[in-house]
ZAGUGU-498943 format. One record per residue (C-alpha): residue number from 1; x, y, z. Coordinates in nm, 3 decimals. Example, Ala and Ser with C-alpha at 12.3 -4.5 7.8 and 13.67 -1.06 7.14 Angstrom:
ATOM   num         X         Y         Z
ATOM     1     1.230    -0.450     0.780
ATOM     2     1.367    -0.106     0.714
***
This chain:
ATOM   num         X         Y         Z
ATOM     1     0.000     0.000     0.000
ATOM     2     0.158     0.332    -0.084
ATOM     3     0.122     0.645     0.091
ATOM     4     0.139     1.029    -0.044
ATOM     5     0.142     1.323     0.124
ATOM     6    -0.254     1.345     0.115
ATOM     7    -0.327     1.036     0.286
ATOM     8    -0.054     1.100     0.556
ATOM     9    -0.221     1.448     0.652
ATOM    10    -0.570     1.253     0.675
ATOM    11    -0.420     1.011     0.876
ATOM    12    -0.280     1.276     1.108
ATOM    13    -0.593     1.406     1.123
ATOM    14    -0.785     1.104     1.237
ATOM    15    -0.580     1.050     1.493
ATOM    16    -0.576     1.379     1.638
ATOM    17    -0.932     1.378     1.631
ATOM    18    -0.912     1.027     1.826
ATOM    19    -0.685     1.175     2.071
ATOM    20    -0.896     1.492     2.160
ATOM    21    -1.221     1.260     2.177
ATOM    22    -1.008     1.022     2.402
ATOM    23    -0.925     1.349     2.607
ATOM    24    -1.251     1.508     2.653
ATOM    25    -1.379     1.137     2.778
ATOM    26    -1.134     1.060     2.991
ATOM    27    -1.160     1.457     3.110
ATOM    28    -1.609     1.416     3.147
ATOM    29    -1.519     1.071     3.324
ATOM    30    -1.259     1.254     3.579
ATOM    31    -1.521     1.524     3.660
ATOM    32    -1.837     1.307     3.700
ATOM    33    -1.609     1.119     3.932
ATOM    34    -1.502     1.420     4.140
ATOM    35    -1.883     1.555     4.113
ATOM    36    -1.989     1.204     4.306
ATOM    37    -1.745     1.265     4.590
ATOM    38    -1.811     1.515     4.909
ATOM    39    -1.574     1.642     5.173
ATOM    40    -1.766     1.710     5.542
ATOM    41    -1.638     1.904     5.770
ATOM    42    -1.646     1.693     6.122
ATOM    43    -1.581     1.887     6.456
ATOM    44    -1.466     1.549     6.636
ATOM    45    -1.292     1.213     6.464
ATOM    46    -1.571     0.942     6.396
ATOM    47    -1.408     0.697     6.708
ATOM    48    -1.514     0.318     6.758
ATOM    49    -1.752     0.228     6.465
ATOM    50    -1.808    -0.031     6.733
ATOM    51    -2.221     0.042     6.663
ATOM    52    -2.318    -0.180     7.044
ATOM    53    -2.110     0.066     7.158
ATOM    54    -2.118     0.461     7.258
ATOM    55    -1.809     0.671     7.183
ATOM    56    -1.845     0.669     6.817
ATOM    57    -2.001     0.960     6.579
ATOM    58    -2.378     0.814     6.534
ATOM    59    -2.326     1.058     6.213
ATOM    60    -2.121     0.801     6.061
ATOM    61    -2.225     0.477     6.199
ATOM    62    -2.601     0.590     6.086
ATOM    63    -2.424     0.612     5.745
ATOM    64    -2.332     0.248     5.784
ATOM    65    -2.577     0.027     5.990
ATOM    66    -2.952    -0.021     5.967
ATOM    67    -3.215    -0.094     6.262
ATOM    68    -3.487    -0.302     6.152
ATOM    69    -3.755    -0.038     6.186
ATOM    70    -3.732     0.349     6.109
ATOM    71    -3.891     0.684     6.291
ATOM    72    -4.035     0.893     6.018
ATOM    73    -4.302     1.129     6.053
ATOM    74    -4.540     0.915     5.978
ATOM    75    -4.469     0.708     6.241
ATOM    76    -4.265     0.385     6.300
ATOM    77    -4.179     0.246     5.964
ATOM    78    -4.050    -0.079     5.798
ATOM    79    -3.643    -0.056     5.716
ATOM    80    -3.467    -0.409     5.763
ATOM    81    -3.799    -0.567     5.885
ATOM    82    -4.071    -0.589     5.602
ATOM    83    -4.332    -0.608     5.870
ATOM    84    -4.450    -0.722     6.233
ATOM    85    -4.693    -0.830     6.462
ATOM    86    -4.754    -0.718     6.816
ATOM    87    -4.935    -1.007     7.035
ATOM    88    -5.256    -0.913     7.222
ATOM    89    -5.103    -0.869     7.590
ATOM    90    -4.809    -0.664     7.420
ATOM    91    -4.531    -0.885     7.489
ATOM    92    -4.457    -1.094     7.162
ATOM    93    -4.338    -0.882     6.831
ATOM    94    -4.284    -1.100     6.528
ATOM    95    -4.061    -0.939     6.256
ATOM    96    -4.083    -1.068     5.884
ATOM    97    -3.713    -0.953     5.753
ATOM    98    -3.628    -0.818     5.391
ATOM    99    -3.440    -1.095     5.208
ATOM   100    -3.250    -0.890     4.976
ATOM   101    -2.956    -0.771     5.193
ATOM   102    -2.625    -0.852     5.256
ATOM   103    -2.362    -0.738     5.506
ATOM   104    -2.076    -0.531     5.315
ATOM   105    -1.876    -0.807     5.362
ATOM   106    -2.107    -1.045     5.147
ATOM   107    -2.239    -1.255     5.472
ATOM   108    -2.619    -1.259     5.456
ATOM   109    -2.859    -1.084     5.639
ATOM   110    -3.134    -1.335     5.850
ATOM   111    -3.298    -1.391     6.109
ATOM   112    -2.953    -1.553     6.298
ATOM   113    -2.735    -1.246     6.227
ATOM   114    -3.020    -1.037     6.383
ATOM   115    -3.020    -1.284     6.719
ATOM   116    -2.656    -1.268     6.738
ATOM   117    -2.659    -0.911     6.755
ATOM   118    -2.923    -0.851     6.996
ATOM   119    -2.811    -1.153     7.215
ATOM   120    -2.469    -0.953     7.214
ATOM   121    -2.631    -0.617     7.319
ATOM   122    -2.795    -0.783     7.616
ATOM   123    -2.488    -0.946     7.722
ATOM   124    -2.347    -0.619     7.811
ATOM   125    -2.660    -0.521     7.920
ATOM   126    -2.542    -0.281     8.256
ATOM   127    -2.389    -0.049     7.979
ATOM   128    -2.777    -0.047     7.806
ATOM   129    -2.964    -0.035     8.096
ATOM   130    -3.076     0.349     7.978
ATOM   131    -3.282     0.200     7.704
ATOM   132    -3.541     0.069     7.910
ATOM   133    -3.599    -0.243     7.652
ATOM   134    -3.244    -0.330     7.747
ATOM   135    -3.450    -0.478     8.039
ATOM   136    -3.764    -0.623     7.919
ATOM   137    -3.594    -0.842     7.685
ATOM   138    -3.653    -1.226     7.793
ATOM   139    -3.604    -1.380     7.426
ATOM   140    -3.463    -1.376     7.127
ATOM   141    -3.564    -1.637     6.921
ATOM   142    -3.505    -1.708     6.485
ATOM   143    -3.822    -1.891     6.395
ATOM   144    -3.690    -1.933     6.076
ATOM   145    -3.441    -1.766     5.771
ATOM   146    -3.625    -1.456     5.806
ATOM   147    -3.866    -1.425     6.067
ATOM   148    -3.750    -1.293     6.415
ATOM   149    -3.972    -1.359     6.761
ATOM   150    -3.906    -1.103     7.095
ATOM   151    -4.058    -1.148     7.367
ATOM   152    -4.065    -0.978     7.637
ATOM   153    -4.090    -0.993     8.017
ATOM   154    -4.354    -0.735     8.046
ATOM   155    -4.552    -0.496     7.790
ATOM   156    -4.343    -0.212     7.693
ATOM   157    -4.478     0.089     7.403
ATOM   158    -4.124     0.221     7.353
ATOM   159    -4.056    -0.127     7.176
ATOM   160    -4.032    -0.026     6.834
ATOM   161    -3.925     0.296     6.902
ATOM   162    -3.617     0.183     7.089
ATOM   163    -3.550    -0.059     6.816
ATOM   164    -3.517     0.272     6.587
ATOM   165    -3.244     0.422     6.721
ATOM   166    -2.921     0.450     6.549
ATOM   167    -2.750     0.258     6.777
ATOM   168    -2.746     0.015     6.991
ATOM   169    -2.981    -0.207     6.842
ATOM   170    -2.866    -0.228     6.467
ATOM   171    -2.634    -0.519     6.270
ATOM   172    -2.307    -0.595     6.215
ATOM   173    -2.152    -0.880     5.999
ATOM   174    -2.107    -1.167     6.231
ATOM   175    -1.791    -1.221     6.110
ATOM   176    -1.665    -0.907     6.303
ATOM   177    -1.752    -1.032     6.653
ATOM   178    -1.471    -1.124     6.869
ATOM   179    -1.528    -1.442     7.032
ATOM   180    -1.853    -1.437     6.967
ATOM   181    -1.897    -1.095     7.163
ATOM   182    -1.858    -0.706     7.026
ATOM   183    -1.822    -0.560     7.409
ATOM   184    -1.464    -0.569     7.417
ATOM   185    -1.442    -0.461     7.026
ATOM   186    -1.487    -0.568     6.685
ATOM   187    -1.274    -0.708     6.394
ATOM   188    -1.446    -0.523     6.132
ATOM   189    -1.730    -0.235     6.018
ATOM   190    -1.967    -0.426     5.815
ATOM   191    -2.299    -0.299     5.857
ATOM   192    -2.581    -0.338     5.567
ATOM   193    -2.624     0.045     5.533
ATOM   194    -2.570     0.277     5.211
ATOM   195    -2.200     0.322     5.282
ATOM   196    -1.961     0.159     5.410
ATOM   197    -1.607     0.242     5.573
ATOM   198    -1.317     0.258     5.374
ATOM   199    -1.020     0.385     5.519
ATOM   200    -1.003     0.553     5.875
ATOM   201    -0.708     0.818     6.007
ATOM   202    -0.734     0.863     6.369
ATOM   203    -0.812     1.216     6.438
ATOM   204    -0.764     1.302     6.083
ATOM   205    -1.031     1.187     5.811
ATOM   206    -1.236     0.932     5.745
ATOM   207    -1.358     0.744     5.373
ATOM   208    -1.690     0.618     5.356
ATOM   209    -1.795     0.458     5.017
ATOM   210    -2.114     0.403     4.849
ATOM   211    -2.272     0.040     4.877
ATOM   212    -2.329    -0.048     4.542
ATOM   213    -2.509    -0.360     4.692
ATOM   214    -2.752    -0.134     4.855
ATOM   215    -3.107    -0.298     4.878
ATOM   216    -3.215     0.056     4.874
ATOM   217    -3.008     0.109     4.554
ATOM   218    -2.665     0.222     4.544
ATOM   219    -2.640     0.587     4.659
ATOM   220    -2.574     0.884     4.391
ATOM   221    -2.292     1.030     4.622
ATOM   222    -1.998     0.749     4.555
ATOM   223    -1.722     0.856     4.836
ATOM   224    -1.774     1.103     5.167
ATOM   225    -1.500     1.180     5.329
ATOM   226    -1.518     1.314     5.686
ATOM   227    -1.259     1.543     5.783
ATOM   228    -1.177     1.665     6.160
ATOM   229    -1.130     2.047     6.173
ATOM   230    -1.143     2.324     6.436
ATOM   231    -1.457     2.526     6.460
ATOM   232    -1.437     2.891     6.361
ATOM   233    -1.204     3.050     6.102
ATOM   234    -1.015     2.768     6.004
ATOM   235    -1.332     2.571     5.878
ATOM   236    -1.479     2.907     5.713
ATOM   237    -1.156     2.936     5.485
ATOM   238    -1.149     2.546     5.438
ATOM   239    -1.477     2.639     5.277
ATOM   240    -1.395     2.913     5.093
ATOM   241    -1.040     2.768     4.927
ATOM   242    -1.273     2.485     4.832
ATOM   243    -1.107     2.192     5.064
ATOM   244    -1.479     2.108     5.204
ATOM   245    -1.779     2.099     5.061
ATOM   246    -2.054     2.072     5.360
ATOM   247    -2.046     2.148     5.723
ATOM   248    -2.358     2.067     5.959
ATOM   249    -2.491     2.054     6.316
ATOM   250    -2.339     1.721     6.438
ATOM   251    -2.434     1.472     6.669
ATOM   252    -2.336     1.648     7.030
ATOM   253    -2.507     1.956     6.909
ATOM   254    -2.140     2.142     6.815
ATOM   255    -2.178     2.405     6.514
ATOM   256    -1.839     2.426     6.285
ATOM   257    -1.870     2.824     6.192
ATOM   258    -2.132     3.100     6.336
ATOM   259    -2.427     3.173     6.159
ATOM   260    -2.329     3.522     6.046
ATOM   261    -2.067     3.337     5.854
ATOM   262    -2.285     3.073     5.721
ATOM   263    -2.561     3.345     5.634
ATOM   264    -2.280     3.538     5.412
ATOM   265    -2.131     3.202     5.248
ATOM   266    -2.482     3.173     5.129
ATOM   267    -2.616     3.548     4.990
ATOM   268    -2.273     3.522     4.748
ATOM   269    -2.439     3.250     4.578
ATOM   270    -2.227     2.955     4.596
ATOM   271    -2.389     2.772     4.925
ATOM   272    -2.716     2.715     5.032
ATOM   273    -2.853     2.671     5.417
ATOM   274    -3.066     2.373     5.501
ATOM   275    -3.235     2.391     5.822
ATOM   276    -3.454     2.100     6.007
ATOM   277    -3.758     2.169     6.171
ATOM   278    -3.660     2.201     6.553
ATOM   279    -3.526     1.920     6.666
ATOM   280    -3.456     1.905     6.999
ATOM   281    -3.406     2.127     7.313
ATOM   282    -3.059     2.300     7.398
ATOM   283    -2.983     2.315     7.794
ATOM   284    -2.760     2.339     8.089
ATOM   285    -2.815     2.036     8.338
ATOM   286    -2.778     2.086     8.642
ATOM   287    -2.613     1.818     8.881
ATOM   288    -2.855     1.787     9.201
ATOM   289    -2.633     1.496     9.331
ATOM   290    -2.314     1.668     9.351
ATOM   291    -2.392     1.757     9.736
ATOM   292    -2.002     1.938     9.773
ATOM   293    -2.142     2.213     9.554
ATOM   294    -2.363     2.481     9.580
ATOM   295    -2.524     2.313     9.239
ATOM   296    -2.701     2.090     9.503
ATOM   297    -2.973     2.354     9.633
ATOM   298    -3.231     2.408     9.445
ATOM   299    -3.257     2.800     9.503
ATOM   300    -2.902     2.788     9.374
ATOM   301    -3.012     2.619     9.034
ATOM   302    -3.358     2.824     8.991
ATOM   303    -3.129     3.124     9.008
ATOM   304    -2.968     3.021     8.697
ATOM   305    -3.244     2.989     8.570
ATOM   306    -3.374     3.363     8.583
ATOM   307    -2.963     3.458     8.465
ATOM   308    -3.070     3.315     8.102
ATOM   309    -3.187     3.558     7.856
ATOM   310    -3.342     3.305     7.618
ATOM   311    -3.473     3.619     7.380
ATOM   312    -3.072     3.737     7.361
ATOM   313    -2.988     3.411     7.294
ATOM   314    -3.212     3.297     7.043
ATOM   315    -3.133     3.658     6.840
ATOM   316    -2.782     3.774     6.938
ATOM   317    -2.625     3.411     6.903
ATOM   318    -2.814     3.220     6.650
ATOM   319    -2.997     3.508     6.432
ATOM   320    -3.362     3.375     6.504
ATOM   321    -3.303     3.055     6.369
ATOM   322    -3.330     2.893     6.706
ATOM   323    -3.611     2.976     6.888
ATOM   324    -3.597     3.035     7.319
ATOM   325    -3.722     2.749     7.537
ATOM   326    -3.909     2.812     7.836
ATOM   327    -3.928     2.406     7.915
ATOM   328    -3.740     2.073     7.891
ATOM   329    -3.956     1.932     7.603
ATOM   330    -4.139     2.160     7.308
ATOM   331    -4.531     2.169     7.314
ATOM   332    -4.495     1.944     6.974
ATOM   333    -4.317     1.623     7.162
ATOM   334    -4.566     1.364     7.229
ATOM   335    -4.714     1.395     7.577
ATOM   336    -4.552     1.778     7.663
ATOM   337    -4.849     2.014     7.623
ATOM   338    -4.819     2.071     7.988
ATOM   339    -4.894     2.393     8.144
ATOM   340    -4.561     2.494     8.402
ATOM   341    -4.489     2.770     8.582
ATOM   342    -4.280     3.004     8.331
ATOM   343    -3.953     3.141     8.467
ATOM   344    -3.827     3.400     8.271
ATOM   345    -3.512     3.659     8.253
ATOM   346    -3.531     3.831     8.580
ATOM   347    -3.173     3.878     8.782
ATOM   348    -3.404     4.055     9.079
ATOM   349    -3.564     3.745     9.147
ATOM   350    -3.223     3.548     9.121
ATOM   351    -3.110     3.756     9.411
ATOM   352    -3.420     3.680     9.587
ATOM   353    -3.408     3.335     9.539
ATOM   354    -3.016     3.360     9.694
ATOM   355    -3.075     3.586     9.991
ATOM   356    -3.353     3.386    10.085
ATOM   357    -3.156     3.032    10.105
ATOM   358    -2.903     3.205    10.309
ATOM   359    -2.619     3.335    10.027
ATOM   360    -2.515     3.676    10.161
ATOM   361    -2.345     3.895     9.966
ATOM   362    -2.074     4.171    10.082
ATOM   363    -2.039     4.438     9.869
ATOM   364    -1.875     4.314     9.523
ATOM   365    -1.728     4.005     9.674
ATOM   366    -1.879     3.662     9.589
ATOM   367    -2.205     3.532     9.749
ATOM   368    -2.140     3.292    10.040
ATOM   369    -2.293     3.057    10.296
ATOM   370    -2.114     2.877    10.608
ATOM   371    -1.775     3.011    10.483
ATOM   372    -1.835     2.814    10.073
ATOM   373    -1.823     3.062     9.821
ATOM   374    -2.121     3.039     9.577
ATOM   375    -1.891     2.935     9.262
ATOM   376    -1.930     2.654     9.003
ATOM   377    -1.761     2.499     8.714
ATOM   378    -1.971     2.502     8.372
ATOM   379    -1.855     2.253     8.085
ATOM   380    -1.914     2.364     7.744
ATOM   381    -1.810     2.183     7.414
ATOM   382    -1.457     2.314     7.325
ATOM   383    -1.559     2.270     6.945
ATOM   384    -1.869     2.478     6.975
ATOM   385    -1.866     2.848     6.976
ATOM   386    -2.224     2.860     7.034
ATOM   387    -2.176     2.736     7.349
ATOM   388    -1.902     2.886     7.432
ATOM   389    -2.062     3.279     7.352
ATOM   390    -2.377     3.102     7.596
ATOM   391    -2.121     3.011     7.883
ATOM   392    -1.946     3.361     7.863
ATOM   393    -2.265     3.564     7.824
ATOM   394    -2.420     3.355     8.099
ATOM   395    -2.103     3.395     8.366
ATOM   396    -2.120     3.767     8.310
ATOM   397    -2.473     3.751     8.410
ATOM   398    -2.372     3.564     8.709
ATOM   399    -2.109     3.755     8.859
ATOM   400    -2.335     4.072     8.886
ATOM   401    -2.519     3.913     9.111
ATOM   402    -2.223     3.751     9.328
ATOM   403    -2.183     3.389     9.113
ATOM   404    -1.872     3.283     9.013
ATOM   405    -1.914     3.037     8.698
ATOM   406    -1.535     2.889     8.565
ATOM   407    -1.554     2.776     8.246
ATOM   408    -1.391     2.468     8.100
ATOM   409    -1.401     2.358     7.746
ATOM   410    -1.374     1.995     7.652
ATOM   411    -1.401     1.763     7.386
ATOM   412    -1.750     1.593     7.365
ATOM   413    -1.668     1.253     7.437
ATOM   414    -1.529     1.405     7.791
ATOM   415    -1.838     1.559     7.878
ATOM   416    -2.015     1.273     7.792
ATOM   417    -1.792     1.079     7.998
ATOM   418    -1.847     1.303     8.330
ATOM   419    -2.237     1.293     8.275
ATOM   420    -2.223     0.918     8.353
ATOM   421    -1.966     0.981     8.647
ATOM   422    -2.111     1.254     8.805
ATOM   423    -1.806     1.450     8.769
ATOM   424    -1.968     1.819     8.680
ATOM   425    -2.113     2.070     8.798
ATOM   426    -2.337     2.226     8.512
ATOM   427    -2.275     2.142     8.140
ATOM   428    -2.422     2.170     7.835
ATOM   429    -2.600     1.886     7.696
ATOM   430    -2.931     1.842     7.450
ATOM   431    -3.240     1.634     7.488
ATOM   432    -3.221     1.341     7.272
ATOM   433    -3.525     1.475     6.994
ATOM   434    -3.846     1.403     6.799
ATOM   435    -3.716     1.056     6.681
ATOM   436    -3.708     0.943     7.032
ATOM   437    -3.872     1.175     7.298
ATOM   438    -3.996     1.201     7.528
ATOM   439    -3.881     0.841     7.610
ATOM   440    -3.546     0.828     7.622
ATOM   441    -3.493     1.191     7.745
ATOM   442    -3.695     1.063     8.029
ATOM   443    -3.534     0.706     8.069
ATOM   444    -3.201     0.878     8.068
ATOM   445    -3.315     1.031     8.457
ATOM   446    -3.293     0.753     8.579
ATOM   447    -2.976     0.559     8.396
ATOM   448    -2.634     0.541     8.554
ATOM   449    -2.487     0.582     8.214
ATOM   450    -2.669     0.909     8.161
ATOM   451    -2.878     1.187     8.407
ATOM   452    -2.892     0.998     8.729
ATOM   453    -2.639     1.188     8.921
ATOM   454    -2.851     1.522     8.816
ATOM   455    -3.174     1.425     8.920
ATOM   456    -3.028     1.138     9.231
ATOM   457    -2.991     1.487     9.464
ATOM   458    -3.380     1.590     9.438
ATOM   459    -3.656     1.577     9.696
ATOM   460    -3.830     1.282     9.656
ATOM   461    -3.612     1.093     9.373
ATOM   462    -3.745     0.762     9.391
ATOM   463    -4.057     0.934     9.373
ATOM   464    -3.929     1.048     8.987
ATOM   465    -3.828     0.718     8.920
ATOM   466    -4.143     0.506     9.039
ATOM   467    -4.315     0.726     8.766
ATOM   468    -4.070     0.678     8.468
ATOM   469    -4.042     0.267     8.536
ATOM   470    -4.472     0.296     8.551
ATOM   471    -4.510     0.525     8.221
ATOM   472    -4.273     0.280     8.051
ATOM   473    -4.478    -0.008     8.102
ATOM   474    -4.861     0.206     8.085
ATOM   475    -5.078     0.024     7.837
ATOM   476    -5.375     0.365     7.802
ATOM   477    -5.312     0.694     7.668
ATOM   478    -5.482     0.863     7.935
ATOM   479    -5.221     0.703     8.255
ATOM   480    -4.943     0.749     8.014
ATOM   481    -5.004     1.113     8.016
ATOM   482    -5.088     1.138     8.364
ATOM   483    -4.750     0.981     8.413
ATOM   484    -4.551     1.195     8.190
ATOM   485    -4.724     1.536     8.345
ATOM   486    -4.594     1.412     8.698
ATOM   487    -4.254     1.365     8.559
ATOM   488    -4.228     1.714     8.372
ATOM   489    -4.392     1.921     8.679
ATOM   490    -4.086     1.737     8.884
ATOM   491    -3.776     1.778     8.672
ATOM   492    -3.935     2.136     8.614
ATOM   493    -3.984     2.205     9.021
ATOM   494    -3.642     2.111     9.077
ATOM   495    -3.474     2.279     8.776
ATOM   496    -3.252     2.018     8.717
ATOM   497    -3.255     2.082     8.307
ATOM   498    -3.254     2.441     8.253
ATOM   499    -3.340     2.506     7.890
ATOM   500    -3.201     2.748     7.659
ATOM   501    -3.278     2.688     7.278
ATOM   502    -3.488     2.496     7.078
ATOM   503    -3.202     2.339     6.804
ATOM   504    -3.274     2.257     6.489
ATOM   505    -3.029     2.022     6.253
ATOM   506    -2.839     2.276     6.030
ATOM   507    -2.645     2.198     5.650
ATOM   508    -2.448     2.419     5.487
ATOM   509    -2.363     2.299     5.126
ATOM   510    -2.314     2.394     4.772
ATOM   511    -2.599     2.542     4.595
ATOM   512    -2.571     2.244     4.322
ATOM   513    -2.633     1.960     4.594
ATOM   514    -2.955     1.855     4.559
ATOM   515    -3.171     1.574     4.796
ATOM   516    -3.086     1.736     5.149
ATOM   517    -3.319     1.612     5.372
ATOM   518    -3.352     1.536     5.748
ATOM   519    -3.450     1.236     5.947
ATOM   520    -3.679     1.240     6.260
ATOM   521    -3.343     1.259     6.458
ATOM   522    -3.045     1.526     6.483
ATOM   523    -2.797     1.245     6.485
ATOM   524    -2.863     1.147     6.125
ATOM   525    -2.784     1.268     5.738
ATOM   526    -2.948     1.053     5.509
ATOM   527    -2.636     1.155     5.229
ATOM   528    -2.797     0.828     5.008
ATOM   529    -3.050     1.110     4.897
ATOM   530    -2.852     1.356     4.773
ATOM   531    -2.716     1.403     4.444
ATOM   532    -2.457     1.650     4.293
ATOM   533    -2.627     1.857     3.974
ATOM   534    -2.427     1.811     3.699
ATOM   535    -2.323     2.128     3.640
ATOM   536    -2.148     2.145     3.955
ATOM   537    -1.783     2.163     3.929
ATOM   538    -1.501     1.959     4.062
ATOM   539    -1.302     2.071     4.309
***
């Protein structure tokens, strides 16, 4: 075959041609890729993925494990369970389970992997004992492949909506367990949820990919990564050099940048805000049991409660996108529309309160009483600056009226840690919202693990906790709320949770993600809904 001059300039041509076509594919198939990925910024590292476990992000292990029902607003719905039945007396549920999933690691999902998992829970029940159901369990039984039998030692209507939560009551591959238990750790992260975890740097990032065996069908979003910064600036100009894409409210109620900063991200046009209905309530507990400190009296704790300018708050701090909370639980949880006594801002009637339990005052010298000084400790989240504004707002308000209030900043999983010792004073904390209030807020009174050394210190505490086992267990509406009103007038009496906020779940992402959505719980981000627009650009 011979060649001239005309055929070689076709041929040169043709394959410049190819080479530009190969170039603009493999350039479309580099940016879809990059438009399928999302970087989150993460105030705290993700921890033990250890799901029977607590000091892990429930952000990230909702991301990878599944209960068998789901919270919605419609009510309890199916998720790893197709359906149930509830026996007559209220002590048998029956679950029918899907029989399309599989563990990330390929073992199957049935009726044994679901026993071995709750039989593992209960083993290391003293650490459960909060969720009340914890208790009530008497068996576990796989009827067959995929049908599931509990029964329990006594009716309970939390049931199902314990066995919603995001953890501890969801699945991981058997093949993880350690000696046939998950108490002392696991071997492995293989949940049946829409991603999985990929690669972990402690106190770095974290990789979470999409589970392309999803029975929900593989997610849009292919790869989050979680990445632990600071709150404040260095977050904002993560953002704005393009080295995050999304920050949100997480899981201990800590907020990455302020909302003035947020707001402007968002009127220049490249980010949008997402906000949640409210959520959940914002507060300062209290520690009744603590009988070295002042915290112990409850004049000293309904003083407090007249320092906080709720109205300040809810505009100075947070721009009127939280509203102020006069009580522990919002008229719209089930069973608090319950008329209380309304304490307000009023510093007079904090001194009142004080001279009248015998805390004397001597010109601009602390308050004191047999020779103590009327000084506390307040624990705020380090990574918050919400909280932090609150605490310093809130110990100015103090001192005017002869309170001392030191404030100490720690990570999360430290104040979490000292509400189940008892080793506080007054912190910050957050009821545990719609998805699962008022019962566990309530439970949590009375659990070791949790608010017990708060409320342990109040008149008549067995008193409180005759009437949380009792509404637990209530089979009629009408003694249920009976119940519950008892309970609320008490923790209100004795101001053990003073609220401050009403908080709402809070994203702030680029204006081309699409799909953001909440669950019926602040601990969640359902990221399997979302999808990047395709016009949105690579970073």
């Amino acid at each position: 075959m011979k060649f001239n001059s005309y055929t070689l300039i076709l041929c040169a041509i043709f394959v410049f041609v190819l080479a530009g076509c190969a170039g603009e594919k493999k350039g479309a198939s580099e940016n879809e890729a990059q438009q399928s990925k999302l970087v989150v910024a993460v105030s705290k590292d993700i921890n033990d993925m250890n799901p029977h476990l607590y000091p892990g992000s429930m952000f990230a292990q909702g991301m990878v494990y599944e209960s068998l029902v789901e919270n919605t607003t419609q009510g309890i719905q199916p998720l790893l369970a197709e359906s149930w039945d509830i026996s007559e007396d209220g002590t048998v549920y029956t679950f029918r389970l899907r029989k399309d999933v599989v563990f990330h690691d390929g073992e199957p999902f049935n009726a044994e992997a679901v026993k071995l998992n709750m039989e593992a829970v209960q083993r290391n029940g003293e650490r459960h004992a909060w969720i009340k159901l914890s208790t009530k369990l008497k068996e576990i039984v796989a009827e067959d492949e995929y049908t599931l039998r509990l029964v329990l030692s006594e009716p309970y209507y939390p049931t199902l909506l314990e066995l919603s939560m995001t953890r501890p009551y969801v699945f991981l591959s058997p093949k993880d367990f350690v000696n046939g238990e998950t108490k002392d750790g696991v071997a492995g992260h293989h949940g049946t949820g829409p991603y999985q975890l990929k690669e972990h740097v402690t106190e770095q990032y974290a990789v979470f990919t999409a589970n392309e065996r999803y029975w929900g069908g593989a997610p849009t979003i292919k790869e989050i990564t979680t990445k632990v910064m600071p709150a404040g600036e260095t977050t904002l100009l993560a953002l704005q050099k393009g080295e995050i894409d999304l920050i949100f409210t997480d899981d201990r109620g800590a907020d990455s940048i302020d909302v003035e900063s947020m707001q402007r991200l968002a009127d220049e046009g490249d980010y949008q805000i997402v906000r949640s209905e409210p959520m959940n309530t914002k507060m300062i507990v209290a520690n009744s049991g603590n009988a070295d400190s002042p915290i112990s009296e409850l004049a000293v704790r309904q003083a407090l409660w007249h320092l906080i300018d709720r109205e300040l708050i809810s505009n100075s701090i947070f721009q009127g996108t939280e509203s102020p909370a006069e009580t522990l639980f919002s008229a719209n949880v089930n069973y608090a529309n319950v008329s209380l006594d309304k304490r307000g801002y009023d510093p007079a009637k904090a001194v009142e309160l004080l001279r009248g339990a015998g805390w004397q005052a001597e010109g601009d010298a602390l308050r004191k009483k047999n020779d103590r000084s009327l000084a506390m400790k307040l624990y705020y989240d380090a990574n918050s600056p919400t909280q932090k504004t609150q605490a310093e707002w809130l110990q100015s308000e103090a001192r005017k009226v002869g309170m001392q209030l030191d404030l100490i900043g720690e990570e999360s999983s430290s104040i979490a840690s000292r509400r189940s010792t008892g080793e506080y004073e007054l912190m910050f904390n957050q009821t545990w919202g719609l998805a699962y209030d008022p019962q566990s807020t309530v439970s949590a009174f009375a659990a070791g693990s949790s608010y017990l050394n708060a409320t342990k210190g109040i008149a008549d505490a067995q008193q409180l906790y005759d009437w949380i086992e009792a509404v637990m267990v209530s089979r009629d509406e009408e003694s249920r709320q009976d119940l519950y009103s008892s309970i609320f007038r008490k923790v209100h009496e004795e101001a053990i949770f003073i609220p401050l906020t009403n908080g709402r779940v809070t994203v702030l992402a680029p204006s081309a993600l699409s799909g953001i959505s909440f669950k019926q719980t602040q601990f969640e981000l359902p990221f399997e809904r979302m999808q990047l627009l395709a016009s949105a650009e690579g970073k």
